[in-house]
DRENLUM-907700 format. One record per residue (C-alpha): residue in three letters; residue number from 0; y, x, z. Coordinates in steps of 0.02 Angstrom, whole numbers. Layout:
BEGIN
SITE sero kevo      y      x      z
SITE  ALA  NUM      Y      X      Z
...
END
This chain:
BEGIN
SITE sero kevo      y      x      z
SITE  UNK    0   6164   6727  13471
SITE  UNK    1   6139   6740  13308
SITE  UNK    2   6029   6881  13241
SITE  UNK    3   6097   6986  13116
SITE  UNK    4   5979   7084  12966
SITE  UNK    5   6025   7237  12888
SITE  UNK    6   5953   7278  12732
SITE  UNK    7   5942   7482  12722
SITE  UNK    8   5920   7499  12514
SITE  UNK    9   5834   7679  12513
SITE  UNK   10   5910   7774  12390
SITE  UNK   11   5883   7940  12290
SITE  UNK   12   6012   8071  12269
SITE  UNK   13   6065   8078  12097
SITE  UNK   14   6036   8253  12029
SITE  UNK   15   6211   8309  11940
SITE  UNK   16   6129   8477  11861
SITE  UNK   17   6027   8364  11718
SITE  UNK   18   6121   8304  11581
SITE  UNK   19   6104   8116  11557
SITE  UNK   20   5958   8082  11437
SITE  UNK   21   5852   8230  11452
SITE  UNK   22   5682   8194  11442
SITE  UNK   23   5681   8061  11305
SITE  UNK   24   5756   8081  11138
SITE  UNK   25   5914   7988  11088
SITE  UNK   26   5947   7896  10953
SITE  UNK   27   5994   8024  10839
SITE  UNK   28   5841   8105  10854
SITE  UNK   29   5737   7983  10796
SITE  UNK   30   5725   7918  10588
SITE  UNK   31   5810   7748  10567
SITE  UNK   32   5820   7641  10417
SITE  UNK   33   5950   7718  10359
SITE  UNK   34   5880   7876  10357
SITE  UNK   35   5711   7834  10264
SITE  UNK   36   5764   7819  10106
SITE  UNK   37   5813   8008  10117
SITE  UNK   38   5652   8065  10213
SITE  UNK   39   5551   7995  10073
SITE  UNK   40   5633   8054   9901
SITE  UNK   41   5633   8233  10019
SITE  UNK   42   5448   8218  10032
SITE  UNK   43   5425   8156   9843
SITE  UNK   44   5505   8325   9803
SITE  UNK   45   5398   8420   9916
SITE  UNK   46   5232   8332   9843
SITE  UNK   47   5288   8382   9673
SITE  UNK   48   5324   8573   9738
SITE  UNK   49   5143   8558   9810
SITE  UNK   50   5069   8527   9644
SITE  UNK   51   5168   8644   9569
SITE  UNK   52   5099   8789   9680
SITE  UNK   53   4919   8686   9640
SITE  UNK   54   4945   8693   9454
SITE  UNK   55   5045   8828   9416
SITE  UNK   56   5000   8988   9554
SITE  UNK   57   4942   9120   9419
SITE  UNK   58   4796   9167   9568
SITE  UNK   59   4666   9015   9539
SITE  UNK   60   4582   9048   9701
SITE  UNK   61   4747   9027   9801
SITE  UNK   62   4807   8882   9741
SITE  UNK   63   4708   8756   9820
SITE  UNK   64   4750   8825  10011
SITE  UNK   65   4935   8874   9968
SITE  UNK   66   4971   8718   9911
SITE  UNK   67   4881   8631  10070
SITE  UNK   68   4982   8753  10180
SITE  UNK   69   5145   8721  10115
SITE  UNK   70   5136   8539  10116
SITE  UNK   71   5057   8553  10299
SITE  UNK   72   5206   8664  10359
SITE  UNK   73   5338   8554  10274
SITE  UNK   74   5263   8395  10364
SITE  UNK   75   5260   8493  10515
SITE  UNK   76   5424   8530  10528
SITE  UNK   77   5502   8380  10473
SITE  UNK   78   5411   8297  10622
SITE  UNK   79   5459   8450  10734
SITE  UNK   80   5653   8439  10689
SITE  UNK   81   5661   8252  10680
SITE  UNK   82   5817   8232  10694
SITE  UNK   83   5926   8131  10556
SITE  UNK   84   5979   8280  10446
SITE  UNK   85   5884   8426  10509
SITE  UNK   86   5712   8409  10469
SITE  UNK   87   5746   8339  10272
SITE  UNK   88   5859   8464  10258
SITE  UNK   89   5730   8607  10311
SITE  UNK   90   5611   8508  10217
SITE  UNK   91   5734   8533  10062
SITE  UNK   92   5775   8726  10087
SITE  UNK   93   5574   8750  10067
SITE  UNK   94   5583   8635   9899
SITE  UNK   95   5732   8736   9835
SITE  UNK   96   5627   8903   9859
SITE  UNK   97   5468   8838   9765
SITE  UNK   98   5581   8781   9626
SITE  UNK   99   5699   8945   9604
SITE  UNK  100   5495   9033   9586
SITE  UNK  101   5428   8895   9462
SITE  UNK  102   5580   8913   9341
SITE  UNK  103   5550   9123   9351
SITE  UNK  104   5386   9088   9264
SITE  UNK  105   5381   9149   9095
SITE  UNK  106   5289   9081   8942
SITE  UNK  107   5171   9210   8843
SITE  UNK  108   5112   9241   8662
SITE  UNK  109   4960   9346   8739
SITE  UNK  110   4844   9253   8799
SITE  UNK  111   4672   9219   8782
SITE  UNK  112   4677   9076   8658
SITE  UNK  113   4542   8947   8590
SITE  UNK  114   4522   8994   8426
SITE  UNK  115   4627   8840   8352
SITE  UNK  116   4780   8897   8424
SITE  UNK  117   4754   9069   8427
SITE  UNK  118   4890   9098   8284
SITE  UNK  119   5074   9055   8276
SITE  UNK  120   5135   8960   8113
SITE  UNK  121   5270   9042   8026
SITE  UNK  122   5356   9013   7849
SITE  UNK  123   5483   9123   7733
SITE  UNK  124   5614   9021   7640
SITE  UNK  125   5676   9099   7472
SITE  UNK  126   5778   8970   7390
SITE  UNK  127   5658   8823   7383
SITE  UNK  128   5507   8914   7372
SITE  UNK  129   5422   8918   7549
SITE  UNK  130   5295   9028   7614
SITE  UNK  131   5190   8968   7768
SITE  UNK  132   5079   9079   7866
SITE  UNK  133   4962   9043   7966
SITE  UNK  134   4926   8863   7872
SITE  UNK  135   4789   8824   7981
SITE  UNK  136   4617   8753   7888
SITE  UNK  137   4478   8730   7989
SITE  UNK  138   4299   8702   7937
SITE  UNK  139   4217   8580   8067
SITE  UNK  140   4048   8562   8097
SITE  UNK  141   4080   8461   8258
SITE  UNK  142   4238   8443   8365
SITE  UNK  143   4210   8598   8460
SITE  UNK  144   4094   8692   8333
SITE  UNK  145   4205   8763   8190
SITE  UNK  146   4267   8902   8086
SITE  UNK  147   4468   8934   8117
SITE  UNK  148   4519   8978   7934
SITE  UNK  149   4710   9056   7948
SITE  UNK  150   4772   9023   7778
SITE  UNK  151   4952   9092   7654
SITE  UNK  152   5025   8908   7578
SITE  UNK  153   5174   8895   7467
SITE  UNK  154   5287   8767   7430
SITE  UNK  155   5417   8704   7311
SITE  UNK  156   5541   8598   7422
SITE  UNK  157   5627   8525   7242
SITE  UNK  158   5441   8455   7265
SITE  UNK  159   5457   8372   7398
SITE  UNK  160   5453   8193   7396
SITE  UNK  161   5454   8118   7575
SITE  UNK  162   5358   8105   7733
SITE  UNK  163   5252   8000   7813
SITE  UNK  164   5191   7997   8006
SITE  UNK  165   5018   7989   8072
SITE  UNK  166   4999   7897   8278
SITE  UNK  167   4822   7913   8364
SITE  UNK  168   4776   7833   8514
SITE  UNK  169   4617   7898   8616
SITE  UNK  170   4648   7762   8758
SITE  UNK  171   4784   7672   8834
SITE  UNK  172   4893   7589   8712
SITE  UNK  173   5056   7658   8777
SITE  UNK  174   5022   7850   8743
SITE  UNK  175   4978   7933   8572
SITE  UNK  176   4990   8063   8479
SITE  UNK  177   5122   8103   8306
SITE  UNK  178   5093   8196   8184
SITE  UNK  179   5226   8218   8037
SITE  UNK  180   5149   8255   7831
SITE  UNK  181   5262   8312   7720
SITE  UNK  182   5206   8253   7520
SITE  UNK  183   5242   8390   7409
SITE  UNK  184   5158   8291   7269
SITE  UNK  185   5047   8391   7168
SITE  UNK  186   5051   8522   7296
SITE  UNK  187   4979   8436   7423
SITE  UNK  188   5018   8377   7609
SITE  UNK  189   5083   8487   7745
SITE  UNK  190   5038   8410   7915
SITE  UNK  191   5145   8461   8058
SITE  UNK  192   5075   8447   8234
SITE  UNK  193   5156   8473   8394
SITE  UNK  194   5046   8545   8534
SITE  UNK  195   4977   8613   8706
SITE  UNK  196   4916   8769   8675
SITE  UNK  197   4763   8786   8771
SITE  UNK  198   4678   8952   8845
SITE  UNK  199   4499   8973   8803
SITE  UNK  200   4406   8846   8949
SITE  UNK  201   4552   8741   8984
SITE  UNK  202   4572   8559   8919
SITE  UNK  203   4720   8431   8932
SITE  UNK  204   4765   8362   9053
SITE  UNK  205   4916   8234   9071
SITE  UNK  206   4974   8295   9251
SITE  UNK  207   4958   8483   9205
SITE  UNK  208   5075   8430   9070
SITE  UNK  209   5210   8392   9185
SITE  UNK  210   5219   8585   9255
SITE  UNK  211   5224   8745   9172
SITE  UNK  212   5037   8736   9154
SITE  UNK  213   5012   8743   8941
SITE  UNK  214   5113   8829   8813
SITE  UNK  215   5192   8724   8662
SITE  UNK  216   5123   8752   8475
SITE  UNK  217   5176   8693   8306
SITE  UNK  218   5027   8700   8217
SITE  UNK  219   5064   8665   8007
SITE  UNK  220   4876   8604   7929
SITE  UNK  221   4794   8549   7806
SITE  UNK  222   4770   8350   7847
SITE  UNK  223   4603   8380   7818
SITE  UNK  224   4610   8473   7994
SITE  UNK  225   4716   8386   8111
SITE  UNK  226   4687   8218   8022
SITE  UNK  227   4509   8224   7987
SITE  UNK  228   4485   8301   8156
SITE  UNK  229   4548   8131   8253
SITE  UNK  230   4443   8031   8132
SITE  UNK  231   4271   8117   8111
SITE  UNK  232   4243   8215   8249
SITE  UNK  233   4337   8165   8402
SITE  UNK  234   4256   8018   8480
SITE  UNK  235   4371   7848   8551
SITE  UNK  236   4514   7904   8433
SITE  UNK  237   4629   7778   8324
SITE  UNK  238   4731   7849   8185
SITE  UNK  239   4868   7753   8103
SITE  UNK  240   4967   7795   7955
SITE  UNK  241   5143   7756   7901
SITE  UNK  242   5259   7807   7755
SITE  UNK  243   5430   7843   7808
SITE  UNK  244   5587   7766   7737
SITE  UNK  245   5682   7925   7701
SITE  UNK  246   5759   8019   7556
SITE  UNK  247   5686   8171   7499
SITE  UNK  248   5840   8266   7547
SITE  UNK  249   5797   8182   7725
SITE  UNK  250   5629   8249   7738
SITE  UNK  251   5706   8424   7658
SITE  UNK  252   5810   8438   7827
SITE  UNK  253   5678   8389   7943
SITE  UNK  254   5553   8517   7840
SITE  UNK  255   5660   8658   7848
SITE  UNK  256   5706   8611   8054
SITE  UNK  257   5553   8614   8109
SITE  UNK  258   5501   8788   8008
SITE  UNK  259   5648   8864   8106
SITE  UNK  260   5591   8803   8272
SITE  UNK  261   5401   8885   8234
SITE  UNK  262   5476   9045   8179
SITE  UNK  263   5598   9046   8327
SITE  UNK  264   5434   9009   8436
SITE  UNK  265   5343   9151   8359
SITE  UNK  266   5468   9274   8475
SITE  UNK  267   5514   9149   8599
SITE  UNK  268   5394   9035   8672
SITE  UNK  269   5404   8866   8750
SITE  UNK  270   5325   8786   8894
SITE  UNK  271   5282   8613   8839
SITE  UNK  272   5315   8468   8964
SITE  UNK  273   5247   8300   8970
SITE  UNK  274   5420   8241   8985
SITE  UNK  275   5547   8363   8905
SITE  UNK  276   5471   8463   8779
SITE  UNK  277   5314   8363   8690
SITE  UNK  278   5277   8317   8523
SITE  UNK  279   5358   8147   8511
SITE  UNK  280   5548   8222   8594
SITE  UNK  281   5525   8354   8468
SITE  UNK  282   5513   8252   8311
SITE  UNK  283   5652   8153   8373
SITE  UNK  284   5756   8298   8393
SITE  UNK  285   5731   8346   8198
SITE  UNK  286   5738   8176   8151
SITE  UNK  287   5930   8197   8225
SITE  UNK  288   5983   8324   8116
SITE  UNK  289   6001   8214   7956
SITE  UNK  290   6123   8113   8068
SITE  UNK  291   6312   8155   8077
SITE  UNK  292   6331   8219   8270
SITE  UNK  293   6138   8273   8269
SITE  UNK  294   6121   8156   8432
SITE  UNK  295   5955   8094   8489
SITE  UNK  296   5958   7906   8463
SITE  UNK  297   5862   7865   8646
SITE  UNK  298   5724   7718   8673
SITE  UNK  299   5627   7696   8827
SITE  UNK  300   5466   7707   8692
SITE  UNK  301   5513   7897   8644
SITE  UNK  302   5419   7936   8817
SITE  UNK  303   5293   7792   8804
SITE  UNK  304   5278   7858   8634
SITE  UNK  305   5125   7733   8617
SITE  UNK  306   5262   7596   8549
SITE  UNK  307   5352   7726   8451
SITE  UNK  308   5294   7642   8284
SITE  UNK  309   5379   7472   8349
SITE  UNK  310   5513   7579   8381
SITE  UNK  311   5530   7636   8201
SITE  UNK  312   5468   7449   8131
SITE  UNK  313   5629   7379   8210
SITE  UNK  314   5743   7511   8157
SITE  UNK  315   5665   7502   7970
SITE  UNK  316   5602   7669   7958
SITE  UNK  317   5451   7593   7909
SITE  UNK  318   5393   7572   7733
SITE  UNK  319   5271   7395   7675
SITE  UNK  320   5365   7222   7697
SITE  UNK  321   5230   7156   7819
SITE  UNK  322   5270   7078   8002
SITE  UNK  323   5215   7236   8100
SITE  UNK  324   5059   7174   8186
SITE  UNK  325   4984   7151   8002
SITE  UNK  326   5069   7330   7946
SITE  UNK  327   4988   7414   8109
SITE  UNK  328   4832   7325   8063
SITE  UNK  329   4834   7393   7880
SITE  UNK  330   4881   7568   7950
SITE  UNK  331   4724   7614   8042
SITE  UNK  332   4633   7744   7905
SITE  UNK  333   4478   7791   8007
SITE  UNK  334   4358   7694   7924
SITE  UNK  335   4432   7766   7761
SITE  UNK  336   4426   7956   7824
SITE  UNK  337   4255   7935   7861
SITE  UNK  338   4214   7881   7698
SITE  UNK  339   4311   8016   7598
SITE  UNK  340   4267   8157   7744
SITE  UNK  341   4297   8325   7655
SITE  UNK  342   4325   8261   7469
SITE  UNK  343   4509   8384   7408
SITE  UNK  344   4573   8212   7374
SITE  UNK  345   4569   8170   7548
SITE  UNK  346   4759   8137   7572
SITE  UNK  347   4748   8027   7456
SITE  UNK  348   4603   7924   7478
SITE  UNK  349   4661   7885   7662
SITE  UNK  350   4830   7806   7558
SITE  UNK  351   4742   7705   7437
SITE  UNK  352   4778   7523   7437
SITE  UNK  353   4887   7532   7598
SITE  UNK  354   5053   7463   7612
SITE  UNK  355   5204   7549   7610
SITE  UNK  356   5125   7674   7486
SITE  UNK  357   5114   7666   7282
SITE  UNK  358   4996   7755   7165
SITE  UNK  359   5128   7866   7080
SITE  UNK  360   5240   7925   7232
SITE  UNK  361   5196   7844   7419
SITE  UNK  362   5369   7739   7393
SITE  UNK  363   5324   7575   7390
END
């Protein structure tokens, strides 16, 4: 007789009151590559919100916790609700509310200045005669010890001959500083500089210049200030100098533009940005009104202003028939500042012998 095995399988009751899947999360709930992309440009914005609170809070002692607890909650919940859309778009909502609050602040004439900025240049035109107040002059002893002199200058613009643009460089090679001088001949040079406006203990600061962290100045000088400044007294600074290719009636159009953004600055102040609103997208912008259609003509080295003189070499703006790494060579006027320091023929010592610029009228 043959013998016959059943196998008994043991088996569970399958529970029908838990939906399938509970317990585990499904694939929806979980980041894939194709959500990535969007998880990280959502937590770029956050990290910039974060430093915004950081930088720009008007309580200093909060802003080191708020900004750790914000970025904190937003990680927190993305994890939490991590499911393809819900988390980011939490994550976004948050960003959204720090940003409507960072664009509410408001930028201020009264504050507590450093004495070098503590006036706002402003000019009266009367035909071509030009009155500028506030023509700052200082009297430095060293960079930080000095004697603010706030000075009444007047100008003839059928005087005005051209312009000419200073660059200084106080480290990397791909960042500097402009500064436009208007030659009103026998009248002199008025040096236009556009700048953070610093509080009394602050200093720049490259990041802070990407938030709403400095104020934006146009301070008009002597070049014996904000030249002589970069030369003598602050240490690691380059200065180069350039006459520009333009006709007076050029440099007439970019004088009188950028004495109506001061005065419009004097009632309505700017936030500068590292980006938007510095000194190199500024002299761009008045460089486009002598253009027909007043448009901005963009290059990649208007932000890495650092190459900005290249920029103008290669679209002949530049004055002296050299190749330009002989011009930029012939440009660099510390040595020559130093040597003529306070003399009143300062502006013109720092020309002498350079290229691009003649004895008689800086139009070579």
């Amino acid at each position: 007789m043959k013998r016959t095995v059943w196998a008994i399988r043991k088996t569970t009751p399958r529970r029908t009151d838990v939906p399938a899947g509970a317990g585990r999360w499904s694939e929806k709930d979980n980041w894939d590559t194709r959500t990535w992309p969007t998880v990280g440009f959502v937590l770029l914005l956050n990290l910039w919100a974060a430093a915004a609170l950081y930088f720009d809070l008007p309580q200093a002692s909060w802003r080191l916790p708020v900004s750790l607890i914000y970025i904190i909650l937003v990680l927190s919940v993305m994890w939490t609700l991590r499911s393809r859309w819900l988390g980011p778009m939490m994550a976004v909502v948050a960003f959204a509310c720090v940003l409507t609050w960072w664009l509410s602040l408001r930028p201020s004439n009264e504050r507590a200045w450093q004495p070098d900025v503590a006036q706002t240049a402003w000019a009266e035109v009367n035909g071509n005669q030009v009155t500028i107040h506030n023509f700052r002059n200082c009297d430095y002893r060293t960079e930080t010890d000095y004697t603010p002199n706030w000075e009444t200058r007047t100008v003839d613009l059928s005087q005005l001959r051209g312009l000419d643009v200073f660059v200084t460089y106080w480290g990397s090679p791909w960042i500097a500083h402009p500064i436009v001088s208007f030659d009103f001949g026998d009248q002199g040079y008025v040096a236009m500089s556009i700048e953070t406006r610093k509080e009394m203990g602050e200093t720049y600061s490259a990041i802070r210049g990407f938030f709403r962290y400095y104020e934006l100045i146009y301070t008009i000088s002597d070049e014996r200030d904000v030249v002589r400044l970069r030369t003598n007294y602050r240490k690691g600074e380059d200065v180069y100098l350039y006459h520009i290719r333009a006709t007076p009636e050029q440099a007439r159009t970019i004088f009188l533009d950028y004495l109506s953004r001061a005065n419009r600055m004097r009632d309505h102040p700017e936030w500068y940005n590292a980006l938007t609103n510095n000194c190199t997208t500024n002299i761009a912008s008045h460089v486009a009104q002598t253009r027909p259609g007043k448009a901005v003509r963009w290059d990649w080295r208007i932000l890495l202003n650092g190459k900005a003189d290249e920029m103008m070499y290669e679209r002949g703006n530049l004055a002296g028939n050299l190749p330009f790494d002989e011009l930029k060579r012939s440009a660099h006027i510390n040595p020559s500042a130093q040597e003529a320091d306070n003399a009143p023929a300062f502006s013109q010592l720092i020309r002498q012998r350079r290229p691009g610029f003649s004895q008689q009228d800086g139009t070579e």
